[in-house]
C-alpha positions in Angstrom: 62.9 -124.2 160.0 61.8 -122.9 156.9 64.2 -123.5 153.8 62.3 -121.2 151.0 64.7 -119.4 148.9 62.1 -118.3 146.4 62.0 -114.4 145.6 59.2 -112.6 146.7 56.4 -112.2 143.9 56.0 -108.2 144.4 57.2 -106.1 142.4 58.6 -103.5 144.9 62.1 -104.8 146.4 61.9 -105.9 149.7 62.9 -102.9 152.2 65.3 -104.1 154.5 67.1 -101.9 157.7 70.4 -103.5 159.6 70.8 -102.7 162.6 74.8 -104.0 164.1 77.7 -102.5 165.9 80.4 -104.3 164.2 81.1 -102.5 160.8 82.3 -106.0 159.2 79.3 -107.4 159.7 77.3 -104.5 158.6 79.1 -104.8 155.8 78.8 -108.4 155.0 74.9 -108.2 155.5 74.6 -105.3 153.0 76.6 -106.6 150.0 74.9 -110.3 150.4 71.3 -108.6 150.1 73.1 -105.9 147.0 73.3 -108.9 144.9 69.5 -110.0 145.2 67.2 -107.8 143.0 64.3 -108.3 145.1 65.8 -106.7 147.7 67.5 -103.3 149.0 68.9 -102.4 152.2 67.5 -98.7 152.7 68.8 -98.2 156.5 72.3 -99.1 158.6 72.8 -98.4 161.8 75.6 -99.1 164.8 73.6 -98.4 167.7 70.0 -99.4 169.0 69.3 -96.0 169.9 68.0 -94.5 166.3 65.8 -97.5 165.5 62.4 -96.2 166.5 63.6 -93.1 164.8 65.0 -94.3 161.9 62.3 -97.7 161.3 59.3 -94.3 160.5 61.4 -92.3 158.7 62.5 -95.0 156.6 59.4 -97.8 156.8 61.4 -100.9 156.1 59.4 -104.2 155.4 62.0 -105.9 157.9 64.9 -105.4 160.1 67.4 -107.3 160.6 69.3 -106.7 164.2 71.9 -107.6 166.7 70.5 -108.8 169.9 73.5 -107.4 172.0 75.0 -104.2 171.4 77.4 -102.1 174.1 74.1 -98.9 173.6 71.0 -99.8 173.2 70.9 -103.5 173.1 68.7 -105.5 170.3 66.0 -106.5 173.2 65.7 -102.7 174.3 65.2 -102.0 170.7 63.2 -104.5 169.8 60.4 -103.6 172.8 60.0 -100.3 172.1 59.9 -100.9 168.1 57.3 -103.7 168.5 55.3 -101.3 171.3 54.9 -98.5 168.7 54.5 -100.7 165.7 53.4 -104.3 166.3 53.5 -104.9 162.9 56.9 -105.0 162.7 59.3 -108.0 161.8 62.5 -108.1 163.1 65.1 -110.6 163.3 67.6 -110.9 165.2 71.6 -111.6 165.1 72.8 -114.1 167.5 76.2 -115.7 168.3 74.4 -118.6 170.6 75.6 -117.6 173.8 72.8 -118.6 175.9 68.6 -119.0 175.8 67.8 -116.0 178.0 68.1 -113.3 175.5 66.8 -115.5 172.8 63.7 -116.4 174.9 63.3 -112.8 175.8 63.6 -111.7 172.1 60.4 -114.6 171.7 58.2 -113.0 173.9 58.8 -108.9 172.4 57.9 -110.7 168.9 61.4 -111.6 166.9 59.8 -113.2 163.8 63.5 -115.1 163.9 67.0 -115.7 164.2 70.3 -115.9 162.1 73.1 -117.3 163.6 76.6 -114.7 162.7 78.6 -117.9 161.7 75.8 -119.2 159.2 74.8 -115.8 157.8 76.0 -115.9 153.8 73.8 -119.6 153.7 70.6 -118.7 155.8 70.6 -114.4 155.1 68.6 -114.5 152.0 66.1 -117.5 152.5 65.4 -116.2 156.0 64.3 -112.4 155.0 61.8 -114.2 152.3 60.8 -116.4 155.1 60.0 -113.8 157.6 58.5 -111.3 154.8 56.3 -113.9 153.5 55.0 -114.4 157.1 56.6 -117.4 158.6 58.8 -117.9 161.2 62.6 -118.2 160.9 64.2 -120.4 164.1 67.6 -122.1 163.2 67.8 -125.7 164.6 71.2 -124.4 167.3 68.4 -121.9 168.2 65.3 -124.3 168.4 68.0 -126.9 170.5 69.1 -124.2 173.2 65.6 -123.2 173.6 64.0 -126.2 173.7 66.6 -127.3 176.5 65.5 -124.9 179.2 62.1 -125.3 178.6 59.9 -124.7 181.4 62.2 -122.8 183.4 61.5 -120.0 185.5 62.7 -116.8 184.5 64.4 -114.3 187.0 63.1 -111.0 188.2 64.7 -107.9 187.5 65.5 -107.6 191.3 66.7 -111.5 191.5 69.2 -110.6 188.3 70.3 -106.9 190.1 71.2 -108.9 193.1 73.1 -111.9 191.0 74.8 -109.3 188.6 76.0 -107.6 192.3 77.5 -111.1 193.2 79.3 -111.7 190.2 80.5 -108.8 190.9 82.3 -110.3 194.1 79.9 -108.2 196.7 79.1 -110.1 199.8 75.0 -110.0 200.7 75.5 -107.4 203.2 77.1 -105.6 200.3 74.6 -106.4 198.0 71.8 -104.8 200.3 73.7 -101.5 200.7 74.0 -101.3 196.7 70.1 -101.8 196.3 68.9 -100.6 199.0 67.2 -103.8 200.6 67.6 -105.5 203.9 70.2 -108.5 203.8 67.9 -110.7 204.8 65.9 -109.6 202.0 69.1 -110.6 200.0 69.4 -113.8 200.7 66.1 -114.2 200.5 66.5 -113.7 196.9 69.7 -115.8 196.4 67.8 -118.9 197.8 65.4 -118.3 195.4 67.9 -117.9 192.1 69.5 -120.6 193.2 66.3 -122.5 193.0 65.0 -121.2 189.6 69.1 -122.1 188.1 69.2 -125.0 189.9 72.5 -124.2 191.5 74.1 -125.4 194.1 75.6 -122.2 195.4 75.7 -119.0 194.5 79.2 -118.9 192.5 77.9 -122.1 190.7 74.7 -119.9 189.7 76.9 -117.2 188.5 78.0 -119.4 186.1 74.8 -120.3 185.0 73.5 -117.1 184.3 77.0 -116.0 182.7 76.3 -119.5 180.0 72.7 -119.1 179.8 73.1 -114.9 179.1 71.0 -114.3 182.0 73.9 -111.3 182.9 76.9 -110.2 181.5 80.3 -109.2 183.4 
């Protein structure tokens, strides 16, 4: 991980727009960057929704987001920023809580991660990092990766038919809900079991619930 804390040689401030649903930490983020002079915080928002929106009115050089939110979710975001403007460097806000949205957040283009409880040591060194062009991955981050290396990620239908099962539905259930044979079902539970490496489907539940594959 990168650890340079040197300010950025331009002489235009570094435009940075937050992106977080909690006002506190809003809040937090934008009075840590007020007291670099290198850098302003030109955008806030509390919803996922407005990014596209707001990122071309406002053109910041980076934005700095939360990867879940109860709207429009960081990932959500994130895809359809980086589809429009590929250029763009985003990281994004993380409380750890599994390698499934991290991973996904790897493959729209995250430049990085900050970690909530580390984010008045690593804020500052990690928006120079990413704005100078380099990669900002904290070691909890580069751990929880690294760990489920390899794995195989679920389909869309395989986590439609999980989130249904946390939801206590039986696979007859299931099939009604999605419209597909119960066969067809567990069909797909033998093979989420496989890719999680559960032993049944309650145990792979609990997988996906650690790993952030779903969310109840």
């Amino acid at each position: 991980m990168s650890s340079s804390t040197e300010p950025s040689s331009t002489s235009r401030p570094v435009r940075i727009l937050l992106v977080d649903d909690h006002p506190m930490i809003l809040a937090g983020l934008a009075d840590t960057i007020a007291n670099e002079a290198d850098l302003r915080v030109v955008g806030e928002l509390d919803d996922g929704a407005p990014v596209l929106e707001a990122f071309e009115k406002l053109r910041p050089d980076l934005t700095i987001m939360d990867i879940a939110m109860p709207g429009l979710d960081g990932l959500q975001a994130l895809e359809a920023l980086r589809a429009r403007h590929a250029q763009a460097r985003v990281i994004m806000l993380t409380t750890l809580r599994g390698d499934h949205q991290m991973r996904r957040a790897l493959e729209l283009g995250a430049a990085g991660f900050l970690m909530k409880h580390t984010l008045r040591k690593d804020l500052i060194a990690a928006i120079r990092a990413v704005h100078a062009g380099r990669r900002w991955v904290p070691d909890d981050v580069a751990r929880t990766l690294v760990e489920h290396l390899g794995q195989p990620n679920l389909s869309e239908r395989e986590m439609d038919v999980l989130r249904s099962a946390a939801a206590g539905n039986g696979n007859k259930q299931i099939g009604v809900r999605l419209g597909i044979a119960e066969d067809t079902v567990k069909a797909h539970i033998r093979t989420i079991l496989g890719k999680l490496g559960a032993n049944d489907r309650t145990h792979a539940v609990a997988i996906a619930l650690k790993r952030g594959i779903i969310s109840l």
